[in-house]
Backbone as JSON, one array per atom type, in Angstrom:
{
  "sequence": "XXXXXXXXXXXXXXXXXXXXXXXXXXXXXXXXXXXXXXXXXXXXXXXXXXXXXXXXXXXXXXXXXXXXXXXXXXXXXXXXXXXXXXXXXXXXXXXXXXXXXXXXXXXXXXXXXXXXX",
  "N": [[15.4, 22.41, -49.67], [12.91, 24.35, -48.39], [10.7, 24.66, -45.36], [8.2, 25.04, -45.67], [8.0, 23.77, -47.9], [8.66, 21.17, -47.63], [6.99, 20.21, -45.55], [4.56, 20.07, -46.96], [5.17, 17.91, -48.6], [4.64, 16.06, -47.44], [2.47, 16.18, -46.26], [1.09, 15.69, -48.61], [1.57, 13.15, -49.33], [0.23, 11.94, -47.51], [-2.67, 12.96, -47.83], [-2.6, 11.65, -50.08], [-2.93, 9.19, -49.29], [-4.15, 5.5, -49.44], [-7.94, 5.0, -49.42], [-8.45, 2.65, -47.27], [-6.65, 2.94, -45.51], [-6.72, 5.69, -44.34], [-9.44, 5.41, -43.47], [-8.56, 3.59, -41.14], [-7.14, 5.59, -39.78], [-6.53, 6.49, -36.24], [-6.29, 9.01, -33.63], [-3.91, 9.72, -34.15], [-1.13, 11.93, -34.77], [1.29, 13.74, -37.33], [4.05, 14.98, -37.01], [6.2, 17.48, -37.94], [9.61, 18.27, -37.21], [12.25, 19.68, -37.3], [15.24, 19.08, -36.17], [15.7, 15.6, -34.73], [15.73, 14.73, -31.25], [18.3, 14.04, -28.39], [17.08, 11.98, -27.46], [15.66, 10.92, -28.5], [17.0, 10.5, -30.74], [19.68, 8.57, -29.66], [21.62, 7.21, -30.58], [22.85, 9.15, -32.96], [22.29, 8.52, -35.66], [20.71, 10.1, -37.92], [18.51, 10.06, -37.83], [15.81, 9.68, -39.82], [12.47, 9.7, -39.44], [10.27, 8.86, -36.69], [7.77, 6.76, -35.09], [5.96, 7.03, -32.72], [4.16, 5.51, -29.98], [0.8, 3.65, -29.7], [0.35, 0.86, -31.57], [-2.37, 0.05, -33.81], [-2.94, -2.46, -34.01], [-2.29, -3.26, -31.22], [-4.04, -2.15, -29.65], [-6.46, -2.16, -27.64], [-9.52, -3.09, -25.73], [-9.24, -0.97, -23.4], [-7.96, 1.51, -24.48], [-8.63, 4.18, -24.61], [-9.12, 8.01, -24.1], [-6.67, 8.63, -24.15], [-3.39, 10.4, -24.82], [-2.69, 11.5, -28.39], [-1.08, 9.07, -30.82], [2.38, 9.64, -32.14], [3.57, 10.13, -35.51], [6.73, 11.51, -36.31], [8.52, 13.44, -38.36], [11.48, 14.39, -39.8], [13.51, 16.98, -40.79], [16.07, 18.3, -41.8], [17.9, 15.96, -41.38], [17.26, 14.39, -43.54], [17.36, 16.88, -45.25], [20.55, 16.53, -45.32], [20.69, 14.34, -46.7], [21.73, 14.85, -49.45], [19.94, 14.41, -51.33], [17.68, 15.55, -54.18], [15.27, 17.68, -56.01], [12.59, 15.37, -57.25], [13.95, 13.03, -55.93], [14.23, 13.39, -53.58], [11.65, 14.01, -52.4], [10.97, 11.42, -53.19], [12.23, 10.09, -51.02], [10.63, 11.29, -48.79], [7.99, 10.62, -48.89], [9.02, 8.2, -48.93], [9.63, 7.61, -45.72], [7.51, 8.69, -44.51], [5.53, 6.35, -44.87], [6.65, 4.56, -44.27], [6.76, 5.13, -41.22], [4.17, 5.25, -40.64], [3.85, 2.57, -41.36], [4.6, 1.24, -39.0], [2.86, 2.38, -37.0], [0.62, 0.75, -38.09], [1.57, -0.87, -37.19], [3.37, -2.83, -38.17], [6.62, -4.21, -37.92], [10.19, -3.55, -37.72], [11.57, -5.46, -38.72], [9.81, -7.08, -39.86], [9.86, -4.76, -42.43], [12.26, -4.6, -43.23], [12.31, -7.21, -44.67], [10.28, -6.88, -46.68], [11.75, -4.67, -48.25], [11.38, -2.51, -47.2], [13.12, -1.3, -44.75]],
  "CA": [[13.95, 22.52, -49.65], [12.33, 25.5, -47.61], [10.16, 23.92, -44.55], [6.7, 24.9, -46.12], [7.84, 22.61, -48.85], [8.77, 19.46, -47.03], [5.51, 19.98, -45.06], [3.56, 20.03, -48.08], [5.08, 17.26, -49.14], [4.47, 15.04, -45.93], [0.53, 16.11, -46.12], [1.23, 15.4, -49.91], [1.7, 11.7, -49.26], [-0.68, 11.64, -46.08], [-3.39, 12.89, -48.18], [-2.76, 10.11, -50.88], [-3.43, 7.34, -48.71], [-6.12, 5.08, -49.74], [-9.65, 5.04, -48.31], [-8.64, 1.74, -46.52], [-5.82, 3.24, -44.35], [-7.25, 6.85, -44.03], [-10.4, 4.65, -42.53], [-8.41, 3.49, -40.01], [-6.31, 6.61, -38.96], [-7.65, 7.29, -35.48], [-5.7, 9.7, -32.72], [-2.52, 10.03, -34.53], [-0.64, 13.45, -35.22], [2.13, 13.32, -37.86], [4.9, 16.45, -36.79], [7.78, 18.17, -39.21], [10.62, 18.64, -36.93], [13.79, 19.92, -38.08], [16.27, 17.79, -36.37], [15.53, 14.65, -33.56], [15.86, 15.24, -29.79], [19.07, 13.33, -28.22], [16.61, 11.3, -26.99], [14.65, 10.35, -29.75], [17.87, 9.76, -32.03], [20.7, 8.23, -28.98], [23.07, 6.83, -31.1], [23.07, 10.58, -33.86], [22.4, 8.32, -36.76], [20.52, 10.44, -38.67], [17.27, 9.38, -38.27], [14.34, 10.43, -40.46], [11.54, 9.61, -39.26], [10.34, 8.06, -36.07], [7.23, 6.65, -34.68], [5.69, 6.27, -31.15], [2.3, 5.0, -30.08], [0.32, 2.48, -29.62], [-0.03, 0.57, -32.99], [-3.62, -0.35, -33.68], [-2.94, -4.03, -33.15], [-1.83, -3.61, -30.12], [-4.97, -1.41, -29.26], [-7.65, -3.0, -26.85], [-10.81, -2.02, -25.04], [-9.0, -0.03, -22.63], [-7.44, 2.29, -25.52], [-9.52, 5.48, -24.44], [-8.52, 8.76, -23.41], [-4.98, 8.67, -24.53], [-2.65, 10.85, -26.13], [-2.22, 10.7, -28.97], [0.39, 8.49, -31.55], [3.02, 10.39, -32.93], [5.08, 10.12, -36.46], [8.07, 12.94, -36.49], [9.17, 13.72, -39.86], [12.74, 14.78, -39.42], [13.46, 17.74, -42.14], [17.36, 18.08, -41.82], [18.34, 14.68, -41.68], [16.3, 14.15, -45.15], [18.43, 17.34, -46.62], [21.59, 16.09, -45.3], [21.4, 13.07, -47.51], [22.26, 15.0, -50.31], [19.12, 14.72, -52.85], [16.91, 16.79, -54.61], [14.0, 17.29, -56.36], [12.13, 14.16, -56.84], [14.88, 12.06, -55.18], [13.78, 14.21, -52.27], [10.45, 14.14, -52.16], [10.56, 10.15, -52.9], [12.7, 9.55, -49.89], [10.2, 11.92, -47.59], [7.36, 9.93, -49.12], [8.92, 6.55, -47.91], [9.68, 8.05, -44.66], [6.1, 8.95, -43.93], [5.29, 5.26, -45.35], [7.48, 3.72, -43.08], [6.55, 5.29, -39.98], [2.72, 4.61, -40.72], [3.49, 1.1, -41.07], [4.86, 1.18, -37.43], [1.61, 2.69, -36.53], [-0.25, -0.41, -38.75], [1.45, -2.49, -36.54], [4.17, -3.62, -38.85], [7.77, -4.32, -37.27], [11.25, -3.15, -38.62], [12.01, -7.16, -39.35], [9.11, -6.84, -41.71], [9.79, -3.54, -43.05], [13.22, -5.09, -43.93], [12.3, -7.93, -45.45], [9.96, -6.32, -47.82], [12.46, -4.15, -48.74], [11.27, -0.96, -46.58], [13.61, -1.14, -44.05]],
  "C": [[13.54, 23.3, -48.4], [11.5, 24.24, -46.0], [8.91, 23.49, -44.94], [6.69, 23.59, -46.94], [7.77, 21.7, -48.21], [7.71, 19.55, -46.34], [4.56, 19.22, -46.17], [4.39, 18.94, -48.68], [4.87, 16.1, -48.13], [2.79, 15.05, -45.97], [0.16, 15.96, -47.31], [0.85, 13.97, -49.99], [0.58, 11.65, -48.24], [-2.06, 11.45, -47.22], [-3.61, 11.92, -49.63], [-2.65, 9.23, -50.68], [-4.41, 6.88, -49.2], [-6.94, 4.99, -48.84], [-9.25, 4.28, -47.28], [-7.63, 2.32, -44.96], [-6.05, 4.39, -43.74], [-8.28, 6.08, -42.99], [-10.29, 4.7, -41.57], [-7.33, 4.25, -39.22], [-6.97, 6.74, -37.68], [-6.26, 7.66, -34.64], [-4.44, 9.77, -33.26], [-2.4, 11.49, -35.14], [0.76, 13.42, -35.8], [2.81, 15.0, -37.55], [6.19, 16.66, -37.93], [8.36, 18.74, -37.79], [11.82, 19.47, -37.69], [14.92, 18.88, -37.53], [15.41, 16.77, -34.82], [15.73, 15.13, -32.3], [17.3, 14.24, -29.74], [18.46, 11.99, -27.81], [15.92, 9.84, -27.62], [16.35, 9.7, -30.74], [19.82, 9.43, -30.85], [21.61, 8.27, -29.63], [23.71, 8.48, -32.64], [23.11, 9.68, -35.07], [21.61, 8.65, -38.07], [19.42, 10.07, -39.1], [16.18, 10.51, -38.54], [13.29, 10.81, -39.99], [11.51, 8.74, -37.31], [8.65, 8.16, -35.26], [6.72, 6.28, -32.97], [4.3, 6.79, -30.48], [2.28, 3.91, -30.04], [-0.28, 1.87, -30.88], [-1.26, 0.03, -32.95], [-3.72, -1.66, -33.63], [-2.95, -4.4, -31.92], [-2.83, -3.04, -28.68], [-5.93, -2.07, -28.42], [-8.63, -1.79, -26.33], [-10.35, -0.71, -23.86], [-8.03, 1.38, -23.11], [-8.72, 3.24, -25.55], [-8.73, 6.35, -23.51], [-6.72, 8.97, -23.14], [-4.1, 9.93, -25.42], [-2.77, 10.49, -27.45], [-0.73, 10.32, -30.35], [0.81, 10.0, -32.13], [3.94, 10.15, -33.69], [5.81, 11.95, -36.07], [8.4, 12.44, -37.79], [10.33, 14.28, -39.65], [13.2, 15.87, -40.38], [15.39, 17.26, -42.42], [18.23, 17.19, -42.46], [18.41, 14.57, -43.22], [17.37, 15.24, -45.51], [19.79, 17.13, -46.29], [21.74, 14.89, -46.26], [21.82, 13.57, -49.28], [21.17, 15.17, -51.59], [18.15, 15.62, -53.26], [16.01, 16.75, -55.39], [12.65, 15.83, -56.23], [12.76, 13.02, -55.86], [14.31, 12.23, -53.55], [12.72, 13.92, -51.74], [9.9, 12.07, -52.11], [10.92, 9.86, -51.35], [11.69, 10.35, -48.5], [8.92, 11.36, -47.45], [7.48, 8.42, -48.72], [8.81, 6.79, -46.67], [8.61, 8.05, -43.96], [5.41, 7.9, -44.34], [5.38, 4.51, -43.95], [6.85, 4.02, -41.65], [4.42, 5.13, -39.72], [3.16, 3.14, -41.0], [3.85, 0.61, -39.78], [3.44, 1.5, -37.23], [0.37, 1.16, -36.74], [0.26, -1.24, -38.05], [2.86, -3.18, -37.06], [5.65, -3.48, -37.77], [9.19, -3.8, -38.03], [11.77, -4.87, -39.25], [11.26, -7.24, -40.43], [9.58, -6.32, -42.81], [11.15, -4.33, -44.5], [13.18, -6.21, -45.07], [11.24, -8.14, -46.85], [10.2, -5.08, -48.57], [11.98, -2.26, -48.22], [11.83, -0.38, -45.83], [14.8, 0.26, -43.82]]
}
């Protein structure tokens, strides 16, 4: 999949959020990488996606004048796993799921145990 594509399919899913979570998007910027930093992915396991920010739970009155959050979309990774067409586009669609529910606040213990992990 080209880059334009996997973009367009990342602002594909973005823009079919519902009203309720669009609502409460505020200061976040979702990026298409191609691959992770060493930084961002230590151990090289091939990570997709990754969020970092301050999740809106965790937000208070002194949450002004901040950067702001950032998902990474990872492209690479995603075509290293081998799939294609829809397979593709589902797994870039959880991806950008996943890392908005970090943002919502949610935890990877959650994620896992409602089967998003």
């Amino acid at each position: 999949m080209r880059r334009d594509e996997f973009e367009q399919v990342v602002d594909e899913v973005l823009d079919h959020l519902p009203d309720w979570a669009l609502e409460r998007i505020d200061n976040l910027r979702v990026v298409v990488e191609e691959w992770p930093t060493a930084e961002q992915d230590p151990d090289d396991q091939g990570l997709l996606g990754l969020y970092d920010g301050i999740a809106l739970p965790e937000r208070g009155l002194d949450y002004v004048d901040v950067m702001p959050d950032t998902i990474w979309i990872f492209r690479q990774p995603h075509l290293e796993l081998g799939l294609v067409g829809e397979g593709l586009r589902e797994e870039i669609r959880r991806t950008v799921l996943h890392e908005l529910a970090h943002y919502f606040g949610l935890d990877d213990d959650y994620l896992d145990e409602i089967g998003w992990g």
